[in-house]
C-alpha positions in Angstrom: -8.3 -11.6 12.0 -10.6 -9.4 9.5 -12.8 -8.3 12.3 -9.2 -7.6 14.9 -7.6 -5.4 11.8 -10.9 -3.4 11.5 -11.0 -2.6 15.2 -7.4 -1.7 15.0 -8.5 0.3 11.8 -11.3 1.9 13.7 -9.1 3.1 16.7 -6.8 4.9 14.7 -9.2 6.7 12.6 -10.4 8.2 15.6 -7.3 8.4 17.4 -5.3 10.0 15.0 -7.5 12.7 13.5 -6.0 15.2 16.3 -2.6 14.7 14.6 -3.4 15.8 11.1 -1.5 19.1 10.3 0.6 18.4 12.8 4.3 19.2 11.7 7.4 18.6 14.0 10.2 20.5 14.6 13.7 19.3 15.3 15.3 16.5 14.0 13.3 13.3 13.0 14.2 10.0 14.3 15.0 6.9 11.6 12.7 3.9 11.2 13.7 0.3 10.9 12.5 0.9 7.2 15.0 3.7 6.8 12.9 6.9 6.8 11.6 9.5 8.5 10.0 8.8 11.9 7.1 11.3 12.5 5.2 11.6 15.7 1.9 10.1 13.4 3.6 7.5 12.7 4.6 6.4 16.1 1.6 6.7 17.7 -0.2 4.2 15.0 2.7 1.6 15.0 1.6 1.5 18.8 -2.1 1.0 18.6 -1.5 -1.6 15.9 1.3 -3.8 17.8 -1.1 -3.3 20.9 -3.9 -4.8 19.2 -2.2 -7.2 17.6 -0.7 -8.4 20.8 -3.8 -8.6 22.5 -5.5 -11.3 19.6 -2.7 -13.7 21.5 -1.7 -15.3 17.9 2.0 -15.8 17.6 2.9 -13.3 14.8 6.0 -12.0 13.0 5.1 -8.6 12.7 7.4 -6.6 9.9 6.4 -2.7 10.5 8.2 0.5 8.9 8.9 2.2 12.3 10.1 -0.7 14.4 11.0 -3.3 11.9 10.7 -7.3 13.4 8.8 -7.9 15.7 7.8 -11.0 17.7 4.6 -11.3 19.2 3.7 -14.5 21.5 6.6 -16.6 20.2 6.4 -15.1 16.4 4.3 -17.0 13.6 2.2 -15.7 10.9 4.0 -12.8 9.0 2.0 -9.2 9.3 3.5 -6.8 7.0 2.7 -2.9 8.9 2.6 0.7 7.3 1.5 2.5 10.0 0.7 5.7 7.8 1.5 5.7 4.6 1.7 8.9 3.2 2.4 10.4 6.6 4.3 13.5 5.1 0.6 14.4 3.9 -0.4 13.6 7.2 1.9 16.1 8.9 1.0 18.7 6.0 -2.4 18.6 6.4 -3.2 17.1 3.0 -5.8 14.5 3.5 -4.8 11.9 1.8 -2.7 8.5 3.9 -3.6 5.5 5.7 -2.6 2.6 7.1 -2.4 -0.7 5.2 -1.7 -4.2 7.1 -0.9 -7.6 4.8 -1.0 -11.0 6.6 0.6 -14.0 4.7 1.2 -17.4 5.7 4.6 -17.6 4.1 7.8 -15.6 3.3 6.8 -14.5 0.0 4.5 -12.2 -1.4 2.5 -14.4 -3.4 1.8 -15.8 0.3 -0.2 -12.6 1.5 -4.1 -13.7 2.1 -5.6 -11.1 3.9 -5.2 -7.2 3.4 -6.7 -4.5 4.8 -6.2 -0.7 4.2 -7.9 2.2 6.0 -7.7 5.5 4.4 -6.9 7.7 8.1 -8.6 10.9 5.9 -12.1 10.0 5.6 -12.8 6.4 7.4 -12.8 4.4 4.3 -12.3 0.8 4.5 -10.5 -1.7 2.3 -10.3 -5.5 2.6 -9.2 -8.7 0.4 -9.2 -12.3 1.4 -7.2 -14.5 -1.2 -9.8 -16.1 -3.1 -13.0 -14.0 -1.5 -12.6 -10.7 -3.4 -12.3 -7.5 -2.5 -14.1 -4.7 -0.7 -14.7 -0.9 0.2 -16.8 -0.6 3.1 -18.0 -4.0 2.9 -19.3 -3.7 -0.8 -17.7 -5.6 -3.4 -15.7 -4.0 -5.9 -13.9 -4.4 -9.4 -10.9 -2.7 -10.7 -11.6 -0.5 -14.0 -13.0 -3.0 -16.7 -12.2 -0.9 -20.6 -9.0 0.0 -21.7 -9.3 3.8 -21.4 -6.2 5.4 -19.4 -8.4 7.7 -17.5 -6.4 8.1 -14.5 -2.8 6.5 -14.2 -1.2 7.6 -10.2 2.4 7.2 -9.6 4.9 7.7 -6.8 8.1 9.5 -7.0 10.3 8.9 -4.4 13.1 11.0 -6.1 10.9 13.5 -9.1 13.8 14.5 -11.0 15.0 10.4 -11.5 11.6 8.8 -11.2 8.9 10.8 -13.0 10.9 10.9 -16.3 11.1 6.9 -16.5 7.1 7.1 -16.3 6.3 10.2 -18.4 5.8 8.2 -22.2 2.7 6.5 -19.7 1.8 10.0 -18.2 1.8 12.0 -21.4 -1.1 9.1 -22.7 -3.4 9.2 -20.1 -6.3 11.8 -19.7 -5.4 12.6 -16.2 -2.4 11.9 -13.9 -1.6 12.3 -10.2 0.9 11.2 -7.6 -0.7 11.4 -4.2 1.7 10.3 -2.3 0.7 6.9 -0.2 1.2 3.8 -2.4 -1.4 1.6 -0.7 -3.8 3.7 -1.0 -3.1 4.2 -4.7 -3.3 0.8 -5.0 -6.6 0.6 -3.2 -8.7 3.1 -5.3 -6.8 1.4 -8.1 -9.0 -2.0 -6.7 -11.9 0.2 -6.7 -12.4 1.4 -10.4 -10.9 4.7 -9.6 -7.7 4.8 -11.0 -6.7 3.0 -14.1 -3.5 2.5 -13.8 -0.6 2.4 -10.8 3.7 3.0 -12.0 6.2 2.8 -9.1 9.6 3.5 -11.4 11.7 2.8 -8.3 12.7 0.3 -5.6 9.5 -0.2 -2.8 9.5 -2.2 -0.1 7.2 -4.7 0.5 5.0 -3.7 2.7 4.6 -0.8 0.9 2.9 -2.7 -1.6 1.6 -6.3 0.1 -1.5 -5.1 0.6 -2.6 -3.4 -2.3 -1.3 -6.1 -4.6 -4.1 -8.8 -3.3 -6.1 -6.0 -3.2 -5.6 -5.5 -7.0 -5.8 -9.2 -8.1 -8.6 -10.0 -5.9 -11.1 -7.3 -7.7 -9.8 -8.0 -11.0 -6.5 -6.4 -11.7 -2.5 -7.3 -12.8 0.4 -6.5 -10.3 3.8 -6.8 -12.0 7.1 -5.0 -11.9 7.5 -2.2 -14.6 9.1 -4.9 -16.4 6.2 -6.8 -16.5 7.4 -9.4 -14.4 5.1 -10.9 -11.6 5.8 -10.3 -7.9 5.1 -13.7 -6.5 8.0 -15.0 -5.1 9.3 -11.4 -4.3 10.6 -12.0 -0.2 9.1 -10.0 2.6 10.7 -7.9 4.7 12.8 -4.2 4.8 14.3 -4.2 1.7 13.8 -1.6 -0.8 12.9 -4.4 -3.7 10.8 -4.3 -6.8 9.3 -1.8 -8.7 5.6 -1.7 -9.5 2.9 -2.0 -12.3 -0.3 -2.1 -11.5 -3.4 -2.0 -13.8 -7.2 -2.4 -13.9 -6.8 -5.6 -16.2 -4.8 -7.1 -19.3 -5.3 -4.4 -22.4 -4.9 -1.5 -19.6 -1.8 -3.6 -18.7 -0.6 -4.0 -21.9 -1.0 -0.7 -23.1 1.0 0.7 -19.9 4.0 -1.7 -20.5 4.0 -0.8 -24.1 4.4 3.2 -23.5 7.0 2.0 -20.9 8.8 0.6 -23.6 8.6 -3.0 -22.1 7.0 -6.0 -23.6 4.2 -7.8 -22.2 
């Protein structure tokens, strides 16, 4: 399955770089999901349902765009962004990718393969539940002191979200929100970023694969209430909020600026 995603991975990474920039006129169509439907996004759902279709698996895929979808009788669940971050996409701002979760299960804690391609620069993520976790087939480790050196979050709504997170912002020694949670959540496996705050409601497979990215090189995944996300269902549904760190003081240390308890 690895080697199907990273062909899939590879096709769109050269088949989408013409669409960078690229901002529509006229009204958008809605995805399954409930947003925005951009051209970008359309035209990687497709390459991804085609490849998929073609391993001949029975799969339940669950993608943004076109919601469920059975392939060969339905099976396995594949959770689908086909760009995340495809407003940056359509701006020109390179930073978005597409992630893909498989799980064996309905639940989250059921997810044990992930793979995330960032659609800017080629870069390759992957996590198998119990065989780590890699960028460009190098292993890699999530941040290892407590040092907030970098904390992202996502905003959905800036005036309602980024206050909830600000006594974590104000703490760090740098801050961004760049604008595609699975790729947050990625460079957050890497090292790069110490920790990841989602104040508001994401759905799953906006976060599926970056959260066994995360615990498979080393980090914590919770909600912002410090809860973990196991047995959190798959699916549509705008349903958890997100805390994600490089390990247990950085944890700790985020959930107490947060005002939560560990």
């Amino acid at each position: 399955m690895l080697s199907v995603l990273r062909e899939i991975g590879g096709r769109l990474f050269e088949e989408l770089k013409s669409e960078r920039g690229q901002a529509e006129t006229g009204e958008l169509p809605t995805g399954a999901a409930g947003d925005k439907t951009h051209h970008i996004d359309r035209r990687a759902e497709d390459i991804i349902l085609n490849g998929l279709k073609a391993l001949g698996e029975p799969l339940t895929v669950i993608s943004e765009e076109a919601g469920i979808v059975e392939l060969n009788g339905g099976g396995k669940t594949v959770l689908v962004d086909p760009v995340d971050g495809s407003r940056n996409a359509v701006a020109g701002i390179p930073f978005y990718c597409t992630s893909i979760a498989v799980a064996d299960g309905p639940r989250l804690g059921d997810v044990g393969l992930a793979y995330v391609i960032n659609l800017a620069n080629g870069d390759e993520f992957w996590a198998a539940k119990g065989g780590g976790a890699f960028l460009n087939g190098s292993a890699i480790a999530t941040q290892q002191d407590d040092i907030l050196r970098l904390v992202a979050y996502e905003a959905h709504t800036p005036g309602r979200d980024t206050p909830k997170v600000m006594p974590l912002l104000s703490q760090a020694r740098k801050a961004r929100c760049f604008g595609a949670t699975a790729l947050d959540l990625a460079y957050l496996a890497s090292g790069a970023v110490s920790v990841m705050a989602i104040p508001s409601l994401s759905r799953s497979f906006d976060f599926a694969g970056g959260w066994l990215l995360v615990r498979e090189a080393g980090g914590i995944f919770t909600n912002i209430e410090g809860n973990g996300l196991e047995e959190v269902e798959l699916g549509l549904k705008h349903i958890s909020t997100v805390l994600a760190s490089g390990n247990v003081e950085l944890h700790k240390k985020a959930l107490g600026f947060l005002g939560r308890s560990d």
